[in-house]
The first five atom37 places (N, CA, C, CB, O) and aatype in JSON, in Angstrom:
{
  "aatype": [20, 20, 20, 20, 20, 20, 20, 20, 20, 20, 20, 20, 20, 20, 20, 20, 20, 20, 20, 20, 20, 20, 20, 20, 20, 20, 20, 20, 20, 20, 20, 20, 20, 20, 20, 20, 20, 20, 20, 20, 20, 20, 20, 20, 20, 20, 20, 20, 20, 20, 20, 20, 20, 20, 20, 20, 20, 20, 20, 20, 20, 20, 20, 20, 20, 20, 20, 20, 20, 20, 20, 20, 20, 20, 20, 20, 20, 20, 20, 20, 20, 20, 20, 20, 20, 20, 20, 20, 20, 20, 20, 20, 20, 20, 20, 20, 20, 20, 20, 20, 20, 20, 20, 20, 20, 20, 20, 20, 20, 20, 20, 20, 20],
  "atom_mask": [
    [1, 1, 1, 1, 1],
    [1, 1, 1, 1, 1],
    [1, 1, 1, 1, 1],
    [1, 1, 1, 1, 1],
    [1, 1, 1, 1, 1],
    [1, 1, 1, 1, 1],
    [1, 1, 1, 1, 1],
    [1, 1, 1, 1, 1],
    [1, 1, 1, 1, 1],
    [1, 1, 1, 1, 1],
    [1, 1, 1, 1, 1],
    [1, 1, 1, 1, 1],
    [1, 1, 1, 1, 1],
    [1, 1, 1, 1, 1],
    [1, 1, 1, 1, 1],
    [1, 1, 1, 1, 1],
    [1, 1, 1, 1, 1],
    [1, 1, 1, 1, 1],
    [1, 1, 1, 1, 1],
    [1, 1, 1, 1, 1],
    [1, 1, 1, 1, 1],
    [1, 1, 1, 1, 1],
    [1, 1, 1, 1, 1],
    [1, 1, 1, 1, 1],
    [1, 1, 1, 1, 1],
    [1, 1, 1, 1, 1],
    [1, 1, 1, 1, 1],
    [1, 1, 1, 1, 1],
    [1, 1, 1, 1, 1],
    [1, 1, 1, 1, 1],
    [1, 1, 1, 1, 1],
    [1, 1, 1, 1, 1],
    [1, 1, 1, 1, 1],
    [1, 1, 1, 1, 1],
    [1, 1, 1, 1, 1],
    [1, 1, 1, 1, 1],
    [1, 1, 1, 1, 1],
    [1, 1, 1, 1, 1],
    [1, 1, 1, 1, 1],
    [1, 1, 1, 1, 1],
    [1, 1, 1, 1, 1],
    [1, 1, 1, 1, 1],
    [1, 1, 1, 1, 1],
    [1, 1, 1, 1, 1],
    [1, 1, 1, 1, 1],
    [1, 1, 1, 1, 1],
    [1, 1, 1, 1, 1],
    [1, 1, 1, 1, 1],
    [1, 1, 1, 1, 1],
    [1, 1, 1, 1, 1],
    [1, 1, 1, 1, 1],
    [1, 1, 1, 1, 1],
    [1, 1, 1, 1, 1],
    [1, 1, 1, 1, 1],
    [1, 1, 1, 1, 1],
    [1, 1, 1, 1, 1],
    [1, 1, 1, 1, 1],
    [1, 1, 1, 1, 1],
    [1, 1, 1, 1, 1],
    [1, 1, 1, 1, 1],
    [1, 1, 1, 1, 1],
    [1, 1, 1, 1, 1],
    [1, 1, 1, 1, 1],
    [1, 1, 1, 1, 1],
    [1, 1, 1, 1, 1],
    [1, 1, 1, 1, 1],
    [1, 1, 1, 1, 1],
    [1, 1, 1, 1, 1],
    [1, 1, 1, 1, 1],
    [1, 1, 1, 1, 1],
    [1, 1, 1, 1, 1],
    [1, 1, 1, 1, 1],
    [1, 1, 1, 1, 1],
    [1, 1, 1, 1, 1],
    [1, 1, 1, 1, 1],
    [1, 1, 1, 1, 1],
    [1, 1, 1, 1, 1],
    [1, 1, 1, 1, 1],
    [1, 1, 1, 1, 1],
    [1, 1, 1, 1, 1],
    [1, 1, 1, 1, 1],
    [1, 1, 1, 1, 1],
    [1, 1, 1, 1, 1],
    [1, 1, 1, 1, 1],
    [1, 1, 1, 1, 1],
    [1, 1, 1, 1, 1],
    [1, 1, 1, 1, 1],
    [1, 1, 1, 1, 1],
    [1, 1, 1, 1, 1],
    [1, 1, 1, 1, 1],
    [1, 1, 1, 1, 1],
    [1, 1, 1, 1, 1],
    [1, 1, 1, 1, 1],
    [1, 1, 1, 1, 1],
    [1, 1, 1, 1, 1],
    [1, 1, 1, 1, 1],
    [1, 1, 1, 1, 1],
    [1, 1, 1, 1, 1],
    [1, 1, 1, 1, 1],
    [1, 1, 1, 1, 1],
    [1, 1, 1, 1, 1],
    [1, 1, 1, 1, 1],
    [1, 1, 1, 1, 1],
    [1, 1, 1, 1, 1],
    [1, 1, 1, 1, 1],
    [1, 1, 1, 1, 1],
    [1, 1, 1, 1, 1],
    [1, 1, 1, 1, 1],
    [1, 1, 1, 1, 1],
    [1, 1, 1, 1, 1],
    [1, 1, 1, 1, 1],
    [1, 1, 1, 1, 1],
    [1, 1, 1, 1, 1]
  ],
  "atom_positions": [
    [[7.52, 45.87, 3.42], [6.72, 45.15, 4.39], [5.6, 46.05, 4.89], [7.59, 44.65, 5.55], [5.73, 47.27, 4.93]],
    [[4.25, 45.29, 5.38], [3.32, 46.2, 5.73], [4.04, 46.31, 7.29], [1.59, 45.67, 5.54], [4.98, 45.71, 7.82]],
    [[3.17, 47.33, 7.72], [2.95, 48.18, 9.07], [2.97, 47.02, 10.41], [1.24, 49.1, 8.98], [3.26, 47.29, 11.58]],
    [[2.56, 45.59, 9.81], [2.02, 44.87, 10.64], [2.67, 43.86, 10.91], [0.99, 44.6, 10.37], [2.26, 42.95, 11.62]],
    [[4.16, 43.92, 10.16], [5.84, 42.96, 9.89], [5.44, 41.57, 9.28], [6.9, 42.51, 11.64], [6.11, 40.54, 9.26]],
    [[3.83, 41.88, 8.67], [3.36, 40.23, 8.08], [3.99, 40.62, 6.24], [0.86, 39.8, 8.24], [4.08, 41.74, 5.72]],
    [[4.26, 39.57, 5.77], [4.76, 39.73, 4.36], [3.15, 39.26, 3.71], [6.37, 38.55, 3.9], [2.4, 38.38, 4.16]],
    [[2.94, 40.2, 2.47], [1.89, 39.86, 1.91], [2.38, 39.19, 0.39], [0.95, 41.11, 1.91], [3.42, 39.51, -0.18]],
    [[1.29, 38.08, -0.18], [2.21, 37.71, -1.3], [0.97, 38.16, -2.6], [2.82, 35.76, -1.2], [-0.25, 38.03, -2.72]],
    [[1.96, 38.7, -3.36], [0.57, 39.05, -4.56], [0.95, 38.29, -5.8], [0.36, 40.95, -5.1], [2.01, 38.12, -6.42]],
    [[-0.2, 37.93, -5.93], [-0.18, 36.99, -7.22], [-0.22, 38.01, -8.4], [-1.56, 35.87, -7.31], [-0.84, 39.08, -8.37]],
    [[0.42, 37.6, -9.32], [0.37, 38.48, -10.6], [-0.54, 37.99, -11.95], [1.89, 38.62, -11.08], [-0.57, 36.78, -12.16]],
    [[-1.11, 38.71, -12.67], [-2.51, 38.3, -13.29], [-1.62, 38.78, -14.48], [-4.25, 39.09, -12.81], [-1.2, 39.94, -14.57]],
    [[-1.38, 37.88, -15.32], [-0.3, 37.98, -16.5], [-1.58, 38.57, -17.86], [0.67, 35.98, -16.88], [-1.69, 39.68, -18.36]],
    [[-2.3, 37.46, -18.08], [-3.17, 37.76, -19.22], [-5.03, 37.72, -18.89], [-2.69, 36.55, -20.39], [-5.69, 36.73, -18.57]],
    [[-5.44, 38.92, -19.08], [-7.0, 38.76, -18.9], [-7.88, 37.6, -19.35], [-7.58, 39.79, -19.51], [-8.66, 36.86, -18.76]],
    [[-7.54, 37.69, -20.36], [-8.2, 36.15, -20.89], [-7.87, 35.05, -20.26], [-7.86, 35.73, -22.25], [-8.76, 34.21, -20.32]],
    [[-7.08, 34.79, -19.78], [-6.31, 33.27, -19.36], [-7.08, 33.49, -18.55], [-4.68, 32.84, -18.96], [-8.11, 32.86, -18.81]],
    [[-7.19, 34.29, -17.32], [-7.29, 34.22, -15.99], [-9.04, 33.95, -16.46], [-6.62, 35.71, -14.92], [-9.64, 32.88, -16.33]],
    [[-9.58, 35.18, -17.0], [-11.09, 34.49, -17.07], [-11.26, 33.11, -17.59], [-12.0, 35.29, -17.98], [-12.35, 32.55, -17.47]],
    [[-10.49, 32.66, -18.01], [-11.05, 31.39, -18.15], [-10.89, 30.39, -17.2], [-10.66, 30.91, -19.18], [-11.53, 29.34, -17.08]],
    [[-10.09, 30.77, -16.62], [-9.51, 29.61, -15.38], [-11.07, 30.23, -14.05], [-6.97, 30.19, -14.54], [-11.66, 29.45, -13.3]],
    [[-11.21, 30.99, -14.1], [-12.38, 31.64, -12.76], [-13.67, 30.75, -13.34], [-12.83, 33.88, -12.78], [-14.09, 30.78, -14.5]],
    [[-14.24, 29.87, -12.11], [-14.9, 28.62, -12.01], [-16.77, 29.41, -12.23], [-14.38, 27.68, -10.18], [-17.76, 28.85, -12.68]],
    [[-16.65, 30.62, -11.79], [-17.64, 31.23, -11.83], [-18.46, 31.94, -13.25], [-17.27, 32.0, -10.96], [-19.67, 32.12, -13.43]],
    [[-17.11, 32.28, -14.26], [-17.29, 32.53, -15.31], [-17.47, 31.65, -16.42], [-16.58, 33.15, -15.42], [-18.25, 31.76, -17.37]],
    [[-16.54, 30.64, -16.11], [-16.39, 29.53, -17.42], [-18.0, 28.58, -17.54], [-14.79, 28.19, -16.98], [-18.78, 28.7, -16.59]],
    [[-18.37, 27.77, -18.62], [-18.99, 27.12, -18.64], [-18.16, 25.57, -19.82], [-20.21, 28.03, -18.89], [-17.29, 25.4, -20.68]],
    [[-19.07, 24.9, -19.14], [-18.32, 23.43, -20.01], [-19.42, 23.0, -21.56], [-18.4, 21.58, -18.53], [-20.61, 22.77, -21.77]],
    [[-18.57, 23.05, -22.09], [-19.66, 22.61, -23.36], [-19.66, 21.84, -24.36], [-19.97, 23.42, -24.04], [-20.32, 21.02, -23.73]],
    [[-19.5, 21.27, -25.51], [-19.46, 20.77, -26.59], [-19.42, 21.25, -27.45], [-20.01, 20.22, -26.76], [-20.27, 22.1, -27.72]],
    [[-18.22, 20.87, -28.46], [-17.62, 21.65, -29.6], [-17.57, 20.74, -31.08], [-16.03, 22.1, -29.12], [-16.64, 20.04, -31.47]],
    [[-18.82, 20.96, -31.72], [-18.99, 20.01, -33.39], [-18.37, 20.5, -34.19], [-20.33, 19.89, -34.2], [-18.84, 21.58, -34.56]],
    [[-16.98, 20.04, -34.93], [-16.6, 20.5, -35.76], [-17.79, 20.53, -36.93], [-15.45, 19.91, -35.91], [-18.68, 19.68, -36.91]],
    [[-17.76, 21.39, -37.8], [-18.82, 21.39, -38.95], [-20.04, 20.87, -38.56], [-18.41, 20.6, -40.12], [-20.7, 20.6, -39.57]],
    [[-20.84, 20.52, -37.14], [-22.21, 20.53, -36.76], [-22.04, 18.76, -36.46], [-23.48, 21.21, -38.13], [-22.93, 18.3, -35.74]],
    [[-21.37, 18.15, -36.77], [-21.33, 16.35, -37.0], [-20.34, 16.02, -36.17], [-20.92, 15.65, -38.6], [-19.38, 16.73, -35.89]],
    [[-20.63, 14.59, -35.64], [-19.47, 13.61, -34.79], [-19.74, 13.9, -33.14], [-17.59, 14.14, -35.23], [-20.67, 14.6, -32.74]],
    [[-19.04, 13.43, -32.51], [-19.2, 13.08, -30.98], [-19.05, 14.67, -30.69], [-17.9, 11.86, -30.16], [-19.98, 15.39, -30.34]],
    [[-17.68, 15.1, -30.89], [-17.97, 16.93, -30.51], [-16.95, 16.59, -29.35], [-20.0, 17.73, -29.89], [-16.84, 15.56, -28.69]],
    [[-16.15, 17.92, -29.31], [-15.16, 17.84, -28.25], [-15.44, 18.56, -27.18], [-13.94, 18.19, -28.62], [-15.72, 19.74, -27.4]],
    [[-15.45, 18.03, -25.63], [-15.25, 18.57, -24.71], [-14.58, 20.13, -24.54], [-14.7, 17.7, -24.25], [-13.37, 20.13, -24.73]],
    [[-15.13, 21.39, -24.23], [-14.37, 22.63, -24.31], [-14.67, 23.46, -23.48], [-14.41, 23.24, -25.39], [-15.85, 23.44, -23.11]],
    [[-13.78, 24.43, -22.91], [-14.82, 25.35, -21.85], [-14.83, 26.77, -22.52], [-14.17, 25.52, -20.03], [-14.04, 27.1, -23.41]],
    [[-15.85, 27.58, -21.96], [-16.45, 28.84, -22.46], [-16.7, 29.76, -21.59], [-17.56, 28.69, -23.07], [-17.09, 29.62, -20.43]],
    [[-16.45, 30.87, -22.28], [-17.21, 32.09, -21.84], [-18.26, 32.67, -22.34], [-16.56, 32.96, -21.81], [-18.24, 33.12, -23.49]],
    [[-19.21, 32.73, -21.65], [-20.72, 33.04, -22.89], [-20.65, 34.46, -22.33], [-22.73, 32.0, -22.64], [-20.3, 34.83, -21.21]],
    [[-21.2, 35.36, -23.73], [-20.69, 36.68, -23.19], [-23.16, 36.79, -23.31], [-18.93, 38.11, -24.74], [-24.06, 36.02, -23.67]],
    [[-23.06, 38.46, -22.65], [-24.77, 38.54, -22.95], [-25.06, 38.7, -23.96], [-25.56, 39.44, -22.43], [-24.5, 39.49, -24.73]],
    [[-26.25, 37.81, -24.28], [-26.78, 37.88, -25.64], [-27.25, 39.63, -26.39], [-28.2, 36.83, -25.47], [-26.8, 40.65, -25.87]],
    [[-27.96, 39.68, -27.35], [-29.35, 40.4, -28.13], [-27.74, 42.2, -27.64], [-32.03, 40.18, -26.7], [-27.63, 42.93, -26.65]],
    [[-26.85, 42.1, -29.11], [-26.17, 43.34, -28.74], [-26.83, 44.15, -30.03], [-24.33, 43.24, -28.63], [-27.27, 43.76, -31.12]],
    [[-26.72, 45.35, -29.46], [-26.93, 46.46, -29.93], [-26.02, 47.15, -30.99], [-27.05, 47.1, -28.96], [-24.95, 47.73, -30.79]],
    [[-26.75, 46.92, -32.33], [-25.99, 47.29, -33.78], [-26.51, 48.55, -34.06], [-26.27, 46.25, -35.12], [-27.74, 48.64, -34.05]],
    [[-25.79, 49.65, -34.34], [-26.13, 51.07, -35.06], [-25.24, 51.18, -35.86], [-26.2, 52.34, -34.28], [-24.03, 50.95, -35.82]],
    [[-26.31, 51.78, -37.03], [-26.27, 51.89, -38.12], [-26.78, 53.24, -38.77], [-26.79, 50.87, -38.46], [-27.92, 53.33, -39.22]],
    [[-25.76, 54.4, -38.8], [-26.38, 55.68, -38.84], [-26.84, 56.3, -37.85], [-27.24, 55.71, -39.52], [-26.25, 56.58, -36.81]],
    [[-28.21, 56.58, -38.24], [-29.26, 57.24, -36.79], [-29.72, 55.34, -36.26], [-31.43, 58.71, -37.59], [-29.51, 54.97, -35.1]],
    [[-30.11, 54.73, -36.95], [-31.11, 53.62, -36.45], [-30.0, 52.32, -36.03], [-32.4, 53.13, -37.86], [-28.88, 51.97, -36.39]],
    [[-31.21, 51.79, -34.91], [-30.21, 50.6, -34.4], [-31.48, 49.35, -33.99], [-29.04, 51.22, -32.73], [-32.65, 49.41, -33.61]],
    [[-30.8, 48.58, -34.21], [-30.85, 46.99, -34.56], [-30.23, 46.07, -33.39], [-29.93, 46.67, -36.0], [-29.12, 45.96, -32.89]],
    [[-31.62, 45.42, -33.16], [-30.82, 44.61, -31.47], [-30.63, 43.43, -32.28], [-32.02, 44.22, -29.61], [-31.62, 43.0, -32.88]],
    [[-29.29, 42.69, -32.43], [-28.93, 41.23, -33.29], [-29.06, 40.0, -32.46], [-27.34, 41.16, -33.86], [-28.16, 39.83, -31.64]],
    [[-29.88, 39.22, -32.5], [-29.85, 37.96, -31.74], [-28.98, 36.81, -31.4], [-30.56, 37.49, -32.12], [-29.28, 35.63, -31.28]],
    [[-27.67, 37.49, -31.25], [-26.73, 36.8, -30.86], [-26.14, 36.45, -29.73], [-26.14, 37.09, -31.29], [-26.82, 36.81, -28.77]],
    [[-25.06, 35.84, -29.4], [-24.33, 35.21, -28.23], [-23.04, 35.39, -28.6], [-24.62, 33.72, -27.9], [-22.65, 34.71, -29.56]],
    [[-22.09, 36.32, -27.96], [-20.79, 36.64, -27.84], [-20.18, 34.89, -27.32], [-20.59, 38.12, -26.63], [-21.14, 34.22, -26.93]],
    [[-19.15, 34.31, -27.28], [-18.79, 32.83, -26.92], [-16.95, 33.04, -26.95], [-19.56, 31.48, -28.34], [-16.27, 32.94, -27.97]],
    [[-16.48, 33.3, -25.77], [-15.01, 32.89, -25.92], [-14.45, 31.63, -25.93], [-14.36, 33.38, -25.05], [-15.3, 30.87, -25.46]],
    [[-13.41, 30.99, -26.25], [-13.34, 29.69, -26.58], [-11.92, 29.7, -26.85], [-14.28, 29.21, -27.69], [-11.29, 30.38, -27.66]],
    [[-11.44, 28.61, -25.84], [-9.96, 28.76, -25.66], [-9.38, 27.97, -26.93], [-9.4, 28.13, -24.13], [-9.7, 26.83, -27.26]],
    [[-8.29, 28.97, -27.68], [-7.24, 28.18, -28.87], [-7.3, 26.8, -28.71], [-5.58, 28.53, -28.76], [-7.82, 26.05, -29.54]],
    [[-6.62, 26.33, -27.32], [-5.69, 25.39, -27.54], [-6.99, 24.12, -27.7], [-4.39, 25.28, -26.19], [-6.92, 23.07, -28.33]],
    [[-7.76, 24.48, -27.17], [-9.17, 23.41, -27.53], [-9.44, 23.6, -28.76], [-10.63, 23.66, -26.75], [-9.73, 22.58, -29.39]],
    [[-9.43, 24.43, -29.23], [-10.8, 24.35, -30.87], [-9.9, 25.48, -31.55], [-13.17, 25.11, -30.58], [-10.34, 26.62, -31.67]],
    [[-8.58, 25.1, -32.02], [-7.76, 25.59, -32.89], [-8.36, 25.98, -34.11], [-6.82, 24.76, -33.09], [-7.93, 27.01, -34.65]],
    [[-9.61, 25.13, -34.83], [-10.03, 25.24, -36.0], [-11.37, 24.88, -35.99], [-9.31, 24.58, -36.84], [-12.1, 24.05, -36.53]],
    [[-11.47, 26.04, -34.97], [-13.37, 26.56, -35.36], [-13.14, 27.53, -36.34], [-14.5, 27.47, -33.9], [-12.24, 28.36, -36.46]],
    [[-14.42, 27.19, -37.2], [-15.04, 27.89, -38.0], [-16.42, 28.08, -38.08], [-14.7, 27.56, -38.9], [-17.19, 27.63, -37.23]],
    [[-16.89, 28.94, -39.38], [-17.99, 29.29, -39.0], [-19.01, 28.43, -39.62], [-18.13, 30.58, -39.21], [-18.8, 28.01, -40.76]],
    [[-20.7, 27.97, -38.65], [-20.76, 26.96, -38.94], [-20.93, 26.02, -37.98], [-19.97, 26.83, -39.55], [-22.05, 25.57, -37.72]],
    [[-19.53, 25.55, -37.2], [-19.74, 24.81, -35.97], [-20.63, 24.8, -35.06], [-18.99, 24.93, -35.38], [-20.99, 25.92, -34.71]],
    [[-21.17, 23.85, -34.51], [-22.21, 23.65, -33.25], [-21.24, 23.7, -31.97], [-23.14, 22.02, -33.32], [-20.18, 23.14, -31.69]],
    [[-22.15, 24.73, -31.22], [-21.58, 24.66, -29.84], [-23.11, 24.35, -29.11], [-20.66, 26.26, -29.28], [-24.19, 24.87, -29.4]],
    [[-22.84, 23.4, -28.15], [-23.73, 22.98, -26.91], [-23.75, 23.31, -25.73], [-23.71, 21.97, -26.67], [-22.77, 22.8, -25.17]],
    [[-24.48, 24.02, -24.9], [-24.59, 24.24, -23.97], [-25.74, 23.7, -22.88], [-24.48, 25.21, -24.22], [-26.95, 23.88, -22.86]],
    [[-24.98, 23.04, -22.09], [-26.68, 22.58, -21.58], [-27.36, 22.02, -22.57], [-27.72, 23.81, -21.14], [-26.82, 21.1, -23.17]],
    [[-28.51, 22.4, -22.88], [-29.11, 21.81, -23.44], [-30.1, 22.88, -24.3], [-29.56, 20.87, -22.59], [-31.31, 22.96, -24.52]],
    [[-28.54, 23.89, -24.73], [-29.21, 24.93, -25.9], [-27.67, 24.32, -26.7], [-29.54, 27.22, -25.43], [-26.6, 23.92, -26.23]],
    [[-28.12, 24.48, -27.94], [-27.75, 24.52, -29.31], [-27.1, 26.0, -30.42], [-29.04, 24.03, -29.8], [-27.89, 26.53, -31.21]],
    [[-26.27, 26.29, -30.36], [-25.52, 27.45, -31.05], [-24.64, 26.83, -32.09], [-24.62, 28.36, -30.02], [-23.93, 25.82, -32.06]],
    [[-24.94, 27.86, -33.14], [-24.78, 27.19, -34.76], [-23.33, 29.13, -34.74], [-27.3, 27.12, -36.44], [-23.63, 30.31, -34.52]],
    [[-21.9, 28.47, -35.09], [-21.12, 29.99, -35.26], [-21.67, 30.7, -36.01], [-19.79, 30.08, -35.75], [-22.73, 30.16, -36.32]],
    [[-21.53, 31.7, -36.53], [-21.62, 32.87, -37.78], [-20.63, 33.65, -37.77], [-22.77, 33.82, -37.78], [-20.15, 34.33, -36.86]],
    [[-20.34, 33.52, -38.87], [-18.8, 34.51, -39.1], [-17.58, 33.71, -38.71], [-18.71, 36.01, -38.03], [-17.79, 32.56, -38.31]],
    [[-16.5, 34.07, -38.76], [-14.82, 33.93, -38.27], [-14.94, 34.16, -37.74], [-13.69, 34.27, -38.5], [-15.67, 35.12, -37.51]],
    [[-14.14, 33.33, -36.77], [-13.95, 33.68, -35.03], [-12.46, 34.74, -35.37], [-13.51, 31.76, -33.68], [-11.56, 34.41, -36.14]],
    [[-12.49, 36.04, -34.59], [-11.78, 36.7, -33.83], [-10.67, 36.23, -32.82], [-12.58, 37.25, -33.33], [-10.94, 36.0, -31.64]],
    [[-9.69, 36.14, -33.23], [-8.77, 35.8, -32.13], [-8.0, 37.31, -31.58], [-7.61, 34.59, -32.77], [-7.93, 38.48, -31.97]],
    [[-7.49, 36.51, -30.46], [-6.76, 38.23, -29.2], [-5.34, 37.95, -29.42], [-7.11, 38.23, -26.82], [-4.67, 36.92, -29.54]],
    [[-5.01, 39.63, -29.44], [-3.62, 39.68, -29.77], [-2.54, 38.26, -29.21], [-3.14, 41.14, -29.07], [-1.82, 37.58, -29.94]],
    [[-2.73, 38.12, -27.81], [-2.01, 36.76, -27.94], [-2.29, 35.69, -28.2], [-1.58, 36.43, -27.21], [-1.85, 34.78, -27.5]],
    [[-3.07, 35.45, -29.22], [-3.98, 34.17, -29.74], [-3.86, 32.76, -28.52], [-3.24, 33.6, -31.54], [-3.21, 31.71, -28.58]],
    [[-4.77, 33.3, -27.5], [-4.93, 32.57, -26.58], [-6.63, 32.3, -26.32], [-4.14, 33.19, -25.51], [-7.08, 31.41, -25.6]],
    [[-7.25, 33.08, -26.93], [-8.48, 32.97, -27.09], [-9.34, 33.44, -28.41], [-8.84, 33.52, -26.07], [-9.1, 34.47, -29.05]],
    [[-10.5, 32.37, -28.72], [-11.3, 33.1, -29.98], [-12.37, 33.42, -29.76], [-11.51, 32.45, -31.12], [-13.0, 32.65, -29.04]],
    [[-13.02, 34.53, -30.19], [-14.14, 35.04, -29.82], [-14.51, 34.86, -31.1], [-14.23, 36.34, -29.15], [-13.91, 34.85, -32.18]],
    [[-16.11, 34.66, -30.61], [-17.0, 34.01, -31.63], [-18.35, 34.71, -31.56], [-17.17, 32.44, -31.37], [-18.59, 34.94, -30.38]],
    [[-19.22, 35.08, -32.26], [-20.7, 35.07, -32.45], [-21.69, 34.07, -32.34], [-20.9, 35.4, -33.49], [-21.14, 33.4, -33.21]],
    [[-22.71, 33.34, -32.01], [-23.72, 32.4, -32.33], [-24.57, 33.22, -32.29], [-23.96, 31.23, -31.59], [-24.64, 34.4, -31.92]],
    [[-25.6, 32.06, -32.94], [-27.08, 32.47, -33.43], [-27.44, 31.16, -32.43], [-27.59, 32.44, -35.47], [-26.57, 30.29, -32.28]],
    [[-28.71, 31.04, -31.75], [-29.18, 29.83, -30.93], [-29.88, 29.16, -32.22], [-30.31, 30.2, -29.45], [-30.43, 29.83, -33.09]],
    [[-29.8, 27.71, -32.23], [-30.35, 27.14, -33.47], [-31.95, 26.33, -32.75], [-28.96, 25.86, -34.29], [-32.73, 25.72, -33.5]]
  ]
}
């Protein structure tokens, strides 16, 4: 007990990913095209900052991309390829999405189309 005989209650933060996605401040809501076609499913996101920094040897290469987390249980079978919507920007995947050791989230690359 603290000093002050008040009981404090602490919440326990099980998995990083989960929790960022649930924080209203981080997530964004978007649209998910399988293979670029059809209505597109409702999904929420984490857009990570774009234009990262590739080195290669001595020289480095800023890549025009968009880091994009994207919860499993929504878009089990993204691939690369898919349209993601945001607002009213357009992201085409590149590459296999990356999933996290507890395949609770996939991390993805876009290119803005």
């Amino acid at each position: 007990m603290p000093p002050s005989g008040r009981t404090i209650r602490v919440r326990r933060l099980r998995f990083g990913h989960r929790c960022a996605l649930r924080r209203s401040q981080y997530q964004r809501r978007a649209l998910w095209k399988a293979g670029g076609v059809g209505a597109g499913v409702a999904v929420r996101i984490i857009r990570k900052p774009p234009d990262r920094m590739a080195e290669f040897g001595d020289s480095r290469a800023v890549l025009p991309t968009v880091g994009i987390d994207i919860r499993r249980c929504q878009s089990a079978t993204i691939t690369e390829g898919d349209l993601i919507l945001i607002s009213a920007e357009t992201y085409r995947i590149i590459g296999e999405p990356m999933g996290d050791a507890l395949r609770l989230v996939s991390a993805c690359e876009a290119v803005k189309v």
